[in-house]
gemmi code that builds the backbone of each chain (N, CA, C; Angstrom):
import gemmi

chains = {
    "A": [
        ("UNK", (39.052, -8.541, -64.174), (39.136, -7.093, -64.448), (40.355, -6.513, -63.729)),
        ("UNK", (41.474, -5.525, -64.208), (42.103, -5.355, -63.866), (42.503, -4.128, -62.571)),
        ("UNK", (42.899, -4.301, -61.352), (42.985, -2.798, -60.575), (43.670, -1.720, -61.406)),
        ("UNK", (42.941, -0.578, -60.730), (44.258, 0.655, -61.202), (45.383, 0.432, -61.129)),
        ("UNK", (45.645, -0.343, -60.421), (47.447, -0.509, -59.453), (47.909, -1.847, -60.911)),
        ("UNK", (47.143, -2.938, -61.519), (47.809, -3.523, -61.917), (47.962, -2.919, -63.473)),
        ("UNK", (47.118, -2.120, -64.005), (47.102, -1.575, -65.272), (48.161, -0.909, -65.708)),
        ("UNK", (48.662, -0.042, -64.110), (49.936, 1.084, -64.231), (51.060, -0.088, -64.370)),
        ("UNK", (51.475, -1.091, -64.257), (52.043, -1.746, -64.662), (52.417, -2.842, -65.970)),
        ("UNK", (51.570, -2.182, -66.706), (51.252, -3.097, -68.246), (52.400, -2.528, -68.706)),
        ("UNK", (52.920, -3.660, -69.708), (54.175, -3.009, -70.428), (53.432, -3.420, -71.834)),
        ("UNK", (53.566, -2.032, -72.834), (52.888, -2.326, -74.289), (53.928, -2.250, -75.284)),
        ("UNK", (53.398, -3.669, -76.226), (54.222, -4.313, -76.980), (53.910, -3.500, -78.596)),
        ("UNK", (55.346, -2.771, -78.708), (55.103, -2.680, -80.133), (56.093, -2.818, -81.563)),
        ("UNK", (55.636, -2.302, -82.854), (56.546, -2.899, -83.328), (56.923, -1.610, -83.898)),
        ("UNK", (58.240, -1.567, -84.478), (58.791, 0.010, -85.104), (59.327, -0.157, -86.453)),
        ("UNK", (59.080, 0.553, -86.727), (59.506, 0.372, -88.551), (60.576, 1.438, -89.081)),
        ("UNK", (61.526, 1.203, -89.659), (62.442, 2.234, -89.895), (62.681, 2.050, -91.560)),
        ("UNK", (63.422, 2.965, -92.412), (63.270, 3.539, -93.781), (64.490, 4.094, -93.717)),
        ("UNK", (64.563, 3.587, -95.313), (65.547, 4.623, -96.149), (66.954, 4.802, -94.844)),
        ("UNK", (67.627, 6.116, -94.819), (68.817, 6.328, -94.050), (68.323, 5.910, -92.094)),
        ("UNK", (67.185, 5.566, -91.853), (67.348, 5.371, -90.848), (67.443, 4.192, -90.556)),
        ("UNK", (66.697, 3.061, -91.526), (66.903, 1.699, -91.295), (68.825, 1.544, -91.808)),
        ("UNK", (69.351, 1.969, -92.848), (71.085, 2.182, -92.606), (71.743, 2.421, -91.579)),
        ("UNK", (71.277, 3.204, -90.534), (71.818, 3.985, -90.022), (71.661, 2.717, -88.294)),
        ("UNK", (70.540, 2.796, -88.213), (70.450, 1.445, -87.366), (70.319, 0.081, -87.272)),
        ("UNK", (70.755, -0.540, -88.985), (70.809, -1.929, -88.892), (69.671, -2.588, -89.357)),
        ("UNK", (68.793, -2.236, -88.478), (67.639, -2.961, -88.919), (66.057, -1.905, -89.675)),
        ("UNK", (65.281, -2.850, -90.084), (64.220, -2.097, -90.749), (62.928, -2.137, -89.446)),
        ("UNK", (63.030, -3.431, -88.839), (62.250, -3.800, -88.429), (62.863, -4.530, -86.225)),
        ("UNK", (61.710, -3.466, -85.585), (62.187, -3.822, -84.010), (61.260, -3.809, -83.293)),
        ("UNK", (60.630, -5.086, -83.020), (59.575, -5.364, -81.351), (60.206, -4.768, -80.134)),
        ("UNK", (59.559, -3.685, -79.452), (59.901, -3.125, -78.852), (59.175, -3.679, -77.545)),
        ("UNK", (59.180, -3.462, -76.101), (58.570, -3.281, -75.103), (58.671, -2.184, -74.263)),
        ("UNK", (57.678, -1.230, -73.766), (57.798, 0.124, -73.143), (56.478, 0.319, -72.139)),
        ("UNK", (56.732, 0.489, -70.899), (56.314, 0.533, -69.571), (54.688, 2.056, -70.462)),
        ("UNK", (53.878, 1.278, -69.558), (52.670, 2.008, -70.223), (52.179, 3.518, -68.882)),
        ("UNK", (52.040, 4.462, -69.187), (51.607, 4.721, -70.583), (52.802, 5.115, -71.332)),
        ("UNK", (52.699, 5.706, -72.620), (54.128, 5.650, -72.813), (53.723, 6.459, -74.075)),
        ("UNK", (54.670, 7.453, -75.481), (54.418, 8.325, -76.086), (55.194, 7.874, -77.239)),
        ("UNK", (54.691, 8.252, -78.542), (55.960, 7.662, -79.236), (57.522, 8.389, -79.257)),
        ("UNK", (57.652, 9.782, -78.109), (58.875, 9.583, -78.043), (59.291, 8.963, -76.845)),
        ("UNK", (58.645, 8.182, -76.155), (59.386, 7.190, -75.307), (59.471, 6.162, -75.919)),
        ("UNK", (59.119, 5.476, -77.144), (59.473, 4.759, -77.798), (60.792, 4.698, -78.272)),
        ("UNK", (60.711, 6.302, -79.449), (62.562, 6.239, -79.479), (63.519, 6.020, -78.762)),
        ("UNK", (62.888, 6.753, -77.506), (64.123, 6.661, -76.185), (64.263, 5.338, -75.908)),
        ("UNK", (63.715, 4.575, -75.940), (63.979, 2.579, -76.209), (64.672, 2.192, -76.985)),
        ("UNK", (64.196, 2.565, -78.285), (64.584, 2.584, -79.569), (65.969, 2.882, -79.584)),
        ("UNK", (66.868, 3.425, -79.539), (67.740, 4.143, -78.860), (68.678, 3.298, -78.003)),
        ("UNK", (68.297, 3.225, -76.752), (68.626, 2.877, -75.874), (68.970, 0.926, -75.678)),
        ("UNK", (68.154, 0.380, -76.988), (68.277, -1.117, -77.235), (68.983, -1.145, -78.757)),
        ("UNK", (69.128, -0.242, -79.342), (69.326, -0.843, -80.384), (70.826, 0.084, -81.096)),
        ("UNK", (72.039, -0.846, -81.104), (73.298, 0.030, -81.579), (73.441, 0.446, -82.800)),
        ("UNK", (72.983, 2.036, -83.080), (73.194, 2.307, -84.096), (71.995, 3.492, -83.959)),
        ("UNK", (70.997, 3.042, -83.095), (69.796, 3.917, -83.281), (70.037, 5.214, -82.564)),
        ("UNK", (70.945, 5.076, -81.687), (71.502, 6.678, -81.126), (71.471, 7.522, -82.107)),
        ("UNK", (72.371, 7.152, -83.409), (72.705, 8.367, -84.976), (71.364, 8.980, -85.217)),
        ("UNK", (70.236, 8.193, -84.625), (68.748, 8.656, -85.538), (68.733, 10.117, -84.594)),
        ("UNK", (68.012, 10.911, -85.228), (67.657, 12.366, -84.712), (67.070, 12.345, -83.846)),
        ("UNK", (67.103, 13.585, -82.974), (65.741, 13.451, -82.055), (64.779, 13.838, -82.200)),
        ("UNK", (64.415, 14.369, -83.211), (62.984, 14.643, -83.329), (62.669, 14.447, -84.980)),
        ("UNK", (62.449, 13.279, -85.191), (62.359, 12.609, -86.403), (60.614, 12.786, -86.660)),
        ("UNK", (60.315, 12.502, -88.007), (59.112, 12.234, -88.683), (58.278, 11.039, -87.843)),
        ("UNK", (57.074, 10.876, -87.346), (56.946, 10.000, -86.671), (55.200, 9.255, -87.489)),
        ("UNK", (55.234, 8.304, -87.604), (53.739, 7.534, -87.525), (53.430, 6.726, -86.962)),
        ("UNK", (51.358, 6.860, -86.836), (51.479, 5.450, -85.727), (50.314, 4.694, -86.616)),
        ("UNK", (50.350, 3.608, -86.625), (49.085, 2.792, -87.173), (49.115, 3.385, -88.560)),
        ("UNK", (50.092, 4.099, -89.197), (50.051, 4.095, -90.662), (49.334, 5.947, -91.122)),
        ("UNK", (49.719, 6.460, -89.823), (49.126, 7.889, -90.165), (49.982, 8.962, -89.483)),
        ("UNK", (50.633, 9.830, -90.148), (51.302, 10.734, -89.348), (51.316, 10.965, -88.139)),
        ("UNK", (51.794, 11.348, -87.090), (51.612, 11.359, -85.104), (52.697, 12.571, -85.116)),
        ("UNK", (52.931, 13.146, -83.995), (53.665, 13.817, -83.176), (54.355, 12.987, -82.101)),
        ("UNK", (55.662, 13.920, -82.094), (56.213, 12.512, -81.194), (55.559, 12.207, -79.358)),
        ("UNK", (54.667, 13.094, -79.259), (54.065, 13.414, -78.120), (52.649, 12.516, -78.453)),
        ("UNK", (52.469, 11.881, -79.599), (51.189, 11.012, -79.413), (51.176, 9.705, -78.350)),
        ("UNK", (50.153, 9.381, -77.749), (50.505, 8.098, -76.879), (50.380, 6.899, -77.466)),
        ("UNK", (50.749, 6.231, -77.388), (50.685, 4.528, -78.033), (49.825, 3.652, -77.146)),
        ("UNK", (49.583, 2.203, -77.604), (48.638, 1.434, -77.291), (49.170, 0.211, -77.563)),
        ("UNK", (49.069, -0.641, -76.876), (49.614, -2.375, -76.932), (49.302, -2.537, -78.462)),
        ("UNK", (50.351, -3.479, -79.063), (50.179, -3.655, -80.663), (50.341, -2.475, -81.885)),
        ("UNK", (50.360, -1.295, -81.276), (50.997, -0.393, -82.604), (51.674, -0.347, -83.426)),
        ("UNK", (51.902, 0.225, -84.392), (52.856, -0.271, -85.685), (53.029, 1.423, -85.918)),
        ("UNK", (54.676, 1.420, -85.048), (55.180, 3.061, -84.939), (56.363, 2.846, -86.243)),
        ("UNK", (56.746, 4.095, -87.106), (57.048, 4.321, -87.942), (58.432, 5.639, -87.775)),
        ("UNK", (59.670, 5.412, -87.838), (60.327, 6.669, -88.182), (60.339, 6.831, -89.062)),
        ("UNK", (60.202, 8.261, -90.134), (60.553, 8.680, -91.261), (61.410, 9.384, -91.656)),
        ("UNK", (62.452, 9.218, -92.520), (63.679, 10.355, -92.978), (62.509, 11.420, -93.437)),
        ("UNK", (62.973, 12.316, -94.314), (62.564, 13.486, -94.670), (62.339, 12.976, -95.835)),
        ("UNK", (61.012, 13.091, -96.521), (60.199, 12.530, -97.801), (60.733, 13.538, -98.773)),
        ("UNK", (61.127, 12.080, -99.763), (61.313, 12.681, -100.977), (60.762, 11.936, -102.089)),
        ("UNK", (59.316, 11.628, -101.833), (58.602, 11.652, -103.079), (57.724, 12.567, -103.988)),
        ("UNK", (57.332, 11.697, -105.118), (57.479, 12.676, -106.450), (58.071, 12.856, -106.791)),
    ],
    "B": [
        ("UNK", (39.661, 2.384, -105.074), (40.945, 3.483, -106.150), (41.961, 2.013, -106.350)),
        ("UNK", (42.663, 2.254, -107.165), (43.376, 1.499, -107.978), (44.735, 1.539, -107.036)),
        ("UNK", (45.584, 0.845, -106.276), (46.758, 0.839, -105.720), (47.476, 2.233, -106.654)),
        ("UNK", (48.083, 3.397, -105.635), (48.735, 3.799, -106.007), (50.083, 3.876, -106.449)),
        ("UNK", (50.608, 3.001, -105.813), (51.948, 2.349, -105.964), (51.929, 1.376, -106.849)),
        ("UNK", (53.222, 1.249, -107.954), (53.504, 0.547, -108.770), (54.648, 0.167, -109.285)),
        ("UNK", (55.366, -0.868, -109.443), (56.711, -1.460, -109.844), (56.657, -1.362, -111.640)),
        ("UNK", (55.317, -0.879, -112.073), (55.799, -1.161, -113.560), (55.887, 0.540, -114.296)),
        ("UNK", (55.906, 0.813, -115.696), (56.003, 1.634, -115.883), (54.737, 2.360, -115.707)),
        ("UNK", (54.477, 3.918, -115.516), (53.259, 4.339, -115.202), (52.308, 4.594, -116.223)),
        ("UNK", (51.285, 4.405, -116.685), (50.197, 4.011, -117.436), (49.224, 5.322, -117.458)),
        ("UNK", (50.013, 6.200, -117.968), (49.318, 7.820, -118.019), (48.168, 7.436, -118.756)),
        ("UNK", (47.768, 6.965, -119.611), (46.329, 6.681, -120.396), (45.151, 6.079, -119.586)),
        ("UNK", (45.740, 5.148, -119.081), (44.633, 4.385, -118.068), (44.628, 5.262, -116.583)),
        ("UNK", (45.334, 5.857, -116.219), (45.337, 6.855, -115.477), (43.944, 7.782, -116.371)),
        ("UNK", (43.581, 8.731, -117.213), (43.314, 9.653, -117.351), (41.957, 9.207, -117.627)),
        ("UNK", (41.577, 7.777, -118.207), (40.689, 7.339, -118.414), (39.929, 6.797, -117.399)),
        ("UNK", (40.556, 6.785, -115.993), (39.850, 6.629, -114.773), (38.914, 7.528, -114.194)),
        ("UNK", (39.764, 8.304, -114.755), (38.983, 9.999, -113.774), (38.000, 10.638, -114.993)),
        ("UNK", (38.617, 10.815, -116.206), (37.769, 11.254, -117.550), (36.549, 10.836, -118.011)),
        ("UNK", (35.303, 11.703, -118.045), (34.140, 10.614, -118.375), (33.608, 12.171, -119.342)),
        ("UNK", (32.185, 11.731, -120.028), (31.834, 12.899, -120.732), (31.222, 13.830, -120.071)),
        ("UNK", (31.321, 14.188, -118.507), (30.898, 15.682, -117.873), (31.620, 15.898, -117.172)),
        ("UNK", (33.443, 15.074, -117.377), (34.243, 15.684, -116.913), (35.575, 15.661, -118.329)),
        ("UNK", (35.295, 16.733, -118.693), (36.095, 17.035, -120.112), (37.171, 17.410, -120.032)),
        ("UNK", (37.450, 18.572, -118.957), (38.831, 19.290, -118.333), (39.486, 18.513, -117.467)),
        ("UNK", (40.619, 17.653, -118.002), (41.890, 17.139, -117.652), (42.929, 17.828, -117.525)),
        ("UNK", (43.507, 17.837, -115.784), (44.778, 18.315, -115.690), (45.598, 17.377, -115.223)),
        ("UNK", (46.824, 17.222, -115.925), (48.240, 16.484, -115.682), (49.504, 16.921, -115.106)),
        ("UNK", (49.743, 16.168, -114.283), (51.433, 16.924, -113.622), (52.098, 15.292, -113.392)),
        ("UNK", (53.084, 14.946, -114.042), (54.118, 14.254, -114.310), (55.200, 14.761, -113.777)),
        ("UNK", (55.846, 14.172, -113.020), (57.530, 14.125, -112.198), (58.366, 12.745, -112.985)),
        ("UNK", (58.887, 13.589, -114.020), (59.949, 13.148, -114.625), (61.770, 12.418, -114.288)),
        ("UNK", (61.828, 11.415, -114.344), (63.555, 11.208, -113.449), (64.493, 11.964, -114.121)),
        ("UNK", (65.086, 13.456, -113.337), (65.980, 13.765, -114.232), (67.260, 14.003, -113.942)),
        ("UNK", (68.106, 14.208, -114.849), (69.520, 14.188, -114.660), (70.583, 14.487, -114.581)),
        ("UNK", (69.998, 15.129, -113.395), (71.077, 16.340, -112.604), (70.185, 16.285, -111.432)),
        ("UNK", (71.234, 16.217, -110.433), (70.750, 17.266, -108.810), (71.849, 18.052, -108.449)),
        ("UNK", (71.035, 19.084, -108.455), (72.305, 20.437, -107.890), (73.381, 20.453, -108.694)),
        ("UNK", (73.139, 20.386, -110.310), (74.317, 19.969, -111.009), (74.673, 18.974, -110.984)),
        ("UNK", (74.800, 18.056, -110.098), (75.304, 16.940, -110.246), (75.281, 15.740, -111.074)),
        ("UNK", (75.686, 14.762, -112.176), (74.747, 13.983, -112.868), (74.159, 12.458, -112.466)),
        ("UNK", (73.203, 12.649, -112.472), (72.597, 11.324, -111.881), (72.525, 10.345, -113.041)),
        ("UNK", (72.492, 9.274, -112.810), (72.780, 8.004, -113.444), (71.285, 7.362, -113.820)),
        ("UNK", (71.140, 7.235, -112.332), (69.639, 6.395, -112.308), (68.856, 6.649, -110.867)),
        ("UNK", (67.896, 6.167, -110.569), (67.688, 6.030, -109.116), (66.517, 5.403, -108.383)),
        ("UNK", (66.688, 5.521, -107.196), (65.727, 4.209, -106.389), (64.400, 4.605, -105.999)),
        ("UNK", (63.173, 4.794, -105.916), (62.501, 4.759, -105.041), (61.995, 3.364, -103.863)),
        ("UNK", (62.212, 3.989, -102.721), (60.808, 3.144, -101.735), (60.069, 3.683, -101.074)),
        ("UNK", (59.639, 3.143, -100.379), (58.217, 3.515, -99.510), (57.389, 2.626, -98.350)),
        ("UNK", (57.343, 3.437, -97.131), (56.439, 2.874, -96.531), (54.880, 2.444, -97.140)),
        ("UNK", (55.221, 1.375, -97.417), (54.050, 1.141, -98.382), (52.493, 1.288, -98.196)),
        ("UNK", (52.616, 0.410, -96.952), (50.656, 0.312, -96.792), (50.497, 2.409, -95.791)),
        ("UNK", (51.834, 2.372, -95.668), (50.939, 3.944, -94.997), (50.859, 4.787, -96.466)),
        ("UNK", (51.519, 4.812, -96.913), (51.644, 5.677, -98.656), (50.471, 5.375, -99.032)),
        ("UNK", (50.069, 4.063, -99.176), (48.623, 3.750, -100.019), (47.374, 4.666, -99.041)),
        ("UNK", (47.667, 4.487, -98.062), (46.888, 5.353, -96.928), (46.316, 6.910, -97.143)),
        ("UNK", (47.639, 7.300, -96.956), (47.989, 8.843, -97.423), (47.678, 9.327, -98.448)),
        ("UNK", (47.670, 8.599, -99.623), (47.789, 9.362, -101.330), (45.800, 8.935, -101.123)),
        ("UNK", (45.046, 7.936, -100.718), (43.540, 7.870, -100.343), (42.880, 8.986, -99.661)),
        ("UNK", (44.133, 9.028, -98.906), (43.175, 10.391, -97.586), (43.152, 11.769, -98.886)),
        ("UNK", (44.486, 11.917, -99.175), (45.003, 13.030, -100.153), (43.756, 13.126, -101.371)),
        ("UNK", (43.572, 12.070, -102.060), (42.601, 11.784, -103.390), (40.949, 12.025, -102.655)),
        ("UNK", (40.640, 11.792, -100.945), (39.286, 12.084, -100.780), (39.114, 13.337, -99.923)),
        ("UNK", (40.465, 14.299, -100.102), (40.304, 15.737, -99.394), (40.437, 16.754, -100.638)),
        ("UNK", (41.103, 16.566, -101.885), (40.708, 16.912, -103.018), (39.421, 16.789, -103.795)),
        ("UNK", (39.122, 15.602, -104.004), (37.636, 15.339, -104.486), (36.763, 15.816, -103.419)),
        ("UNK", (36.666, 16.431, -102.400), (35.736, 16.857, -101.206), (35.657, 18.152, -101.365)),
        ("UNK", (36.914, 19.321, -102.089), (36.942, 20.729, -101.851), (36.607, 20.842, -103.418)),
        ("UNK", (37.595, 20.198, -104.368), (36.630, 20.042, -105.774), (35.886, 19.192, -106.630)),
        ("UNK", (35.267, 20.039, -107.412), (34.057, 19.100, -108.198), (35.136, 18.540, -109.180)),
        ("UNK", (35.924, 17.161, -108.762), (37.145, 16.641, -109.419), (37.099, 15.220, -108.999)),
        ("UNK", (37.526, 14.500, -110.392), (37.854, 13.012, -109.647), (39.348, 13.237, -110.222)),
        ("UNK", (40.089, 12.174, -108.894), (41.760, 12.600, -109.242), (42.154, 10.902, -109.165)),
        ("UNK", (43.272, 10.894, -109.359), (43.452, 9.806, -109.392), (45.440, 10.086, -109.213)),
        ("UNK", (45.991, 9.195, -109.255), (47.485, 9.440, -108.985), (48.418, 7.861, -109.083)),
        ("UNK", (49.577, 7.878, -109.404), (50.406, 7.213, -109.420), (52.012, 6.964, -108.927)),
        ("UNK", (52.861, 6.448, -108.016), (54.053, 6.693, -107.811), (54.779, 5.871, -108.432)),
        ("UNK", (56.317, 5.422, -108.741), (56.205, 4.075, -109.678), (57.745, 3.715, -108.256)),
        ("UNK", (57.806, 2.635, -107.909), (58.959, 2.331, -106.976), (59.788, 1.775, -107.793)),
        ("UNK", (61.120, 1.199, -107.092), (62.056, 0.356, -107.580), (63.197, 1.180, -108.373)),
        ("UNK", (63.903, 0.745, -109.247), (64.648, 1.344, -110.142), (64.298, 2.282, -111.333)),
        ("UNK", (64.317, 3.363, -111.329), (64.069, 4.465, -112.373), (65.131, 4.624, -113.274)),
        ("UNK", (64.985, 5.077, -114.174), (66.240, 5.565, -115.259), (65.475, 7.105, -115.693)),
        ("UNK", (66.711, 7.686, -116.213), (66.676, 9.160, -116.340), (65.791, 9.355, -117.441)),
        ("UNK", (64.166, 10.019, -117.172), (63.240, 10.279, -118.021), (61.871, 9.387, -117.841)),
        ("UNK", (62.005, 8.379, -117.330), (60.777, 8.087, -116.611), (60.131, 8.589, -115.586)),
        ("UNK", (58.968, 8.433, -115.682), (57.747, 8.844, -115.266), (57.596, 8.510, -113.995)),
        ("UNK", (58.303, 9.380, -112.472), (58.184, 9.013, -110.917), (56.794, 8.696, -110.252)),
        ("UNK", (56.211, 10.493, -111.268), (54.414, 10.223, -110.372), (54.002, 10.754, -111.273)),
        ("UNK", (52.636, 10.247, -111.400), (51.389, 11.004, -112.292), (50.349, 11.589, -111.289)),
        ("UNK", (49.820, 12.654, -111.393), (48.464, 12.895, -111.294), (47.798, 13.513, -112.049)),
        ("UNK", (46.519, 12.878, -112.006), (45.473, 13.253, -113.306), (44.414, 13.488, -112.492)),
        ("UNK", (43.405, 14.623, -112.867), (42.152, 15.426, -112.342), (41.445, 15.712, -113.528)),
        ("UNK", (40.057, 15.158, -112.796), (38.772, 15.636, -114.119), (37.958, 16.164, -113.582)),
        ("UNK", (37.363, 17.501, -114.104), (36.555, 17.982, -113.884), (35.297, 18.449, -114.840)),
        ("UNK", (34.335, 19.045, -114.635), (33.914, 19.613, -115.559), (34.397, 20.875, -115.981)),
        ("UNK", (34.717, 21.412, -115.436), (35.715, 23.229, -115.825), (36.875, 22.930, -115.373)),
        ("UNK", (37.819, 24.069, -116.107), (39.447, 23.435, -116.329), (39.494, 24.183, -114.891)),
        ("UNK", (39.398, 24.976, -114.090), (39.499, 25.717, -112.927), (39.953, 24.265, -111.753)),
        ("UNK", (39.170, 23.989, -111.521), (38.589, 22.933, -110.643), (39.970, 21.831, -110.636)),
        ("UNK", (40.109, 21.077, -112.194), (40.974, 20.269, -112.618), (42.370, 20.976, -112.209)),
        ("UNK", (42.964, 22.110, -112.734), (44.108, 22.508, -112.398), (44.320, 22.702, -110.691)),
        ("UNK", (43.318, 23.402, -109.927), (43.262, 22.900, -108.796), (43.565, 22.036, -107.871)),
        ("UNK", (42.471, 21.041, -108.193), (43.018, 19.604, -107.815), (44.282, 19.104, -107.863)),
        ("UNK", (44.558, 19.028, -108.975), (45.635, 18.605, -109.470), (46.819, 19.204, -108.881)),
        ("UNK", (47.255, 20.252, -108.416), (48.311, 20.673, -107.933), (47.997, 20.875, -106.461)),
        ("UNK", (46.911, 20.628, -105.390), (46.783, 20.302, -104.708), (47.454, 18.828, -104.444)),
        ("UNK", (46.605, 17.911, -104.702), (47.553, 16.459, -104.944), (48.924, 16.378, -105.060)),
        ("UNK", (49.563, 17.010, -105.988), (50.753, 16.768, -106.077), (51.854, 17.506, -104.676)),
        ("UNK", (51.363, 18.680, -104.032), (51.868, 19.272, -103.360), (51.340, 18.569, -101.896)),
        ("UNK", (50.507, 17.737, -101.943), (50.190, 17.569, -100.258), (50.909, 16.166, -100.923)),
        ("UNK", (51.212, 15.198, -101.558), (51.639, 14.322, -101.870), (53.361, 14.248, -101.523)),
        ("UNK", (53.980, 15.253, -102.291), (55.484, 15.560, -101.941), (55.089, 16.306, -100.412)),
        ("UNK", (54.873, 16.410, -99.028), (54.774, 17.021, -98.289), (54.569, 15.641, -97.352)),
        ("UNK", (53.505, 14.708, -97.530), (52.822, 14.050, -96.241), (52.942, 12.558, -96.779)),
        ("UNK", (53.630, 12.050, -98.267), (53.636, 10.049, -98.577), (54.451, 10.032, -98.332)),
        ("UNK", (54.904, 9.027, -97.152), (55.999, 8.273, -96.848), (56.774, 7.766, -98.216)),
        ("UNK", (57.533, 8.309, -99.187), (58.497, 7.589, -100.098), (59.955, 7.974, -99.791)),
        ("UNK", (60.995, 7.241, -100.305), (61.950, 8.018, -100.319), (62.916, 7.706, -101.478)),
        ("UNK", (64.100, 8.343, -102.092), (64.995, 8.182, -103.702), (65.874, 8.428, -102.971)),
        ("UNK", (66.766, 7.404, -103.509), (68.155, 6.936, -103.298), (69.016, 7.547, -104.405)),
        ("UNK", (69.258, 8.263, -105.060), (70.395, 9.115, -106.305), (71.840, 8.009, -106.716)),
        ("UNK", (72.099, 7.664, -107.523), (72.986, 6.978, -108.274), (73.827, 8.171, -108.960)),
        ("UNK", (74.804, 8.207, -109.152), (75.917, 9.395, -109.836), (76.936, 8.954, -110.350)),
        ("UNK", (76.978, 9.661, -111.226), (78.304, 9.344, -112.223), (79.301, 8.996, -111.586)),
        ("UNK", (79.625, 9.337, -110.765), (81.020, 9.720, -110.188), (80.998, 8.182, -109.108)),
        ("UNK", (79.950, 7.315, -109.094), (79.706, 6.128, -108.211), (79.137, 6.995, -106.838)),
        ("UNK", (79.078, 7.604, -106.655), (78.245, 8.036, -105.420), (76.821, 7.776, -104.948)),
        ("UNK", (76.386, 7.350, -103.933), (74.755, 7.342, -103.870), (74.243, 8.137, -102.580)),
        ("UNK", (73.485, 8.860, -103.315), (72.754, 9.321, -101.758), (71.493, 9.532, -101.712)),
        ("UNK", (70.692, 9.390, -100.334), (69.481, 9.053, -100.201), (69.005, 10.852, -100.070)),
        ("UNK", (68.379, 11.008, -101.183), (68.154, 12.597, -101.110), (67.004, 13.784, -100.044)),
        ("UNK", (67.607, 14.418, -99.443), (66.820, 14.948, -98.172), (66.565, 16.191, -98.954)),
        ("UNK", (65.385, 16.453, -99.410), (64.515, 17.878, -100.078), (64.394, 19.100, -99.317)),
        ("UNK", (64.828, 18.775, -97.593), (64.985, 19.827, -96.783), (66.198, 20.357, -96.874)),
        ("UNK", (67.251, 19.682, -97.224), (68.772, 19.956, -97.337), (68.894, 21.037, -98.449)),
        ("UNK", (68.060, 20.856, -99.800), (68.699, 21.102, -101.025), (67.708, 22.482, -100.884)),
        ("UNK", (66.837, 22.912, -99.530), (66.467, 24.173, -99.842), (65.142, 24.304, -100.960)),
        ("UNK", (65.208, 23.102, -100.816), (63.637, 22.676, -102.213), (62.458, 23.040, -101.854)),
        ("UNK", (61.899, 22.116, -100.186), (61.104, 22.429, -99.696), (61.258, 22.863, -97.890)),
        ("UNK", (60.202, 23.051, -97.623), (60.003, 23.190, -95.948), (60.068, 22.605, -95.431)),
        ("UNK", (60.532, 22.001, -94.419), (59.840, 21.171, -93.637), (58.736, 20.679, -93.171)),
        ("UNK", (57.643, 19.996, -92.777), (56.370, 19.934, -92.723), (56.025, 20.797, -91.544)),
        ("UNK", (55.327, 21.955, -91.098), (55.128, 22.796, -90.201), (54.091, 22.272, -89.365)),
        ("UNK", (53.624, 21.585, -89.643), (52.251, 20.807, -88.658), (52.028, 19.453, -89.425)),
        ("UNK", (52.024, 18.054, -88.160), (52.107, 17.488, -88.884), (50.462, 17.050, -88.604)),
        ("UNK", (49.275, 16.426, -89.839), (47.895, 16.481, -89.661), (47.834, 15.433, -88.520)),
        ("UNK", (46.882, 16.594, -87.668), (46.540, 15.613, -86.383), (45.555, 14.162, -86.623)),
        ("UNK", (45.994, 13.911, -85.765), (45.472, 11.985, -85.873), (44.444, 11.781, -84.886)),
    ],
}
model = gemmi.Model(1)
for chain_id, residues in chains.items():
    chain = gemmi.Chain(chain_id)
    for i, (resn, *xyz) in enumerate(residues, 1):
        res = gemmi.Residue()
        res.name, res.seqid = resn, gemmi.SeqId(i, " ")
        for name, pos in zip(("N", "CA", "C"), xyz):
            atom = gemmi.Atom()
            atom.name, atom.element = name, gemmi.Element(name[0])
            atom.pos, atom.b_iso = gemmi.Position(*pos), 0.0
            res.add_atom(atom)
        chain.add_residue(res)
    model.add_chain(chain)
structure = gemmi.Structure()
structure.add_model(model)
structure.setup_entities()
């Protein structure tokens, strides 16, 4: 079982998915991330970002999902998530 | 529900015959046509994609918060991949028993649909140009003002 002291040290593994002008814009569609827990999905970007050349161009306050359902970039994440940037939807 | 997403052409009949039964008589339809012009401009052809398994997600949540406020079964379609000018982008079809209900639905769906499914169209142009079209740019729509809490 883990102490308080070793939990604050979990780093949670996730994966990020990018679309349309943002996967252009940074290269890739697809990035395993690692981010010191607890952590929000905009400390994700700020990773996101910060590892990956190209992902600076992305906005800062982009469309965000987590597990396949709209979030705020202030939602918290969880080891194994499947976080999502979105350009601005243009379907239909 | 039947995958909403589809690579082939969209199947408005079997669409209408999903939701249509004999105590739901009042069918409403709204079709998004590929057409050819943006902002004047002439479009050629164009792309859809999509976050897929969240879209299939979304247009479910969308189809069981409509059927929950009306006495409606809805049903809906997006079509991905390559479009040409005059095909059929999205269908939605609503049955009800009174046309009230059906028109309802139905433009409910389509409006929380363009607002909250991850898709996005890539524009092809005469002129060789392509651009991935932002609906906030062209003054079309809003931005999403709240996005539904999770």
């Amino acid at each position: 079982m883990n102490t308080v002291s070793e939990s604050e040290h979990q780093n949670l593994a996730v994966r990020v998915l990018l679309f349309a002008t943002y996967a252009e814009l940074a290269g890739r569609a697809l990035v395993e991330l690692s981010v010191p827990s607890p952590a929000t999905v905009q400390d994700v970007l700020r990773r996101l970002r910060a590892s990956l050349p190209g992902a600076e161009r992305l906005p800062d306050q982009p469309l965000a999902a987590v597990n396949r359902a709209h979030a705020r970039l202030s939602t918290p994440v969880r080891d194994g998530d499947e976080i999502a940037f979105l350009p601005p939807l243009a379907g239909g | 529900m039947n995958p909403f997403l589809t690579r082939a052409p969209v199947d408005l009949s079997s669409l209408i015959a999903a939701v249509s039964a004999p105590e739901r008589g009042g069918v409403a339809t709204f079709l998004g046509l590929v057409r050819n012009h943006q902002n004047g401009v002439p479009v050629v052809r164009l792309e859809y994609s999509a976050y897929e398994p969240m879209a299939e997600a979304e247009a479910a949540r969308i189809v069981a918060e409509a059927e929950g406020r009306w006495p409606a079964r809805v049903t809906l379609s997006h079509r991905l991949g390559e479009l040409a000018i005059g095909d059929i982008a999205v269908a939605v079809v609503a049955a009800s028993g009174h046309r009230a209900p059906a028109f309802e639905a139905c433009r409910y769906v389509i409006e929380e649909l363009k607002r909250r499914v991850p898709v996005w169209k890539k524009e092809f142009y005469a002129d060789g140009s392509v651009t991935w079209v932002d609906p906030t740019r062209l003054g079309l729509t809003a931005p999403p003002e709240t996005v539904p809490a999770t």
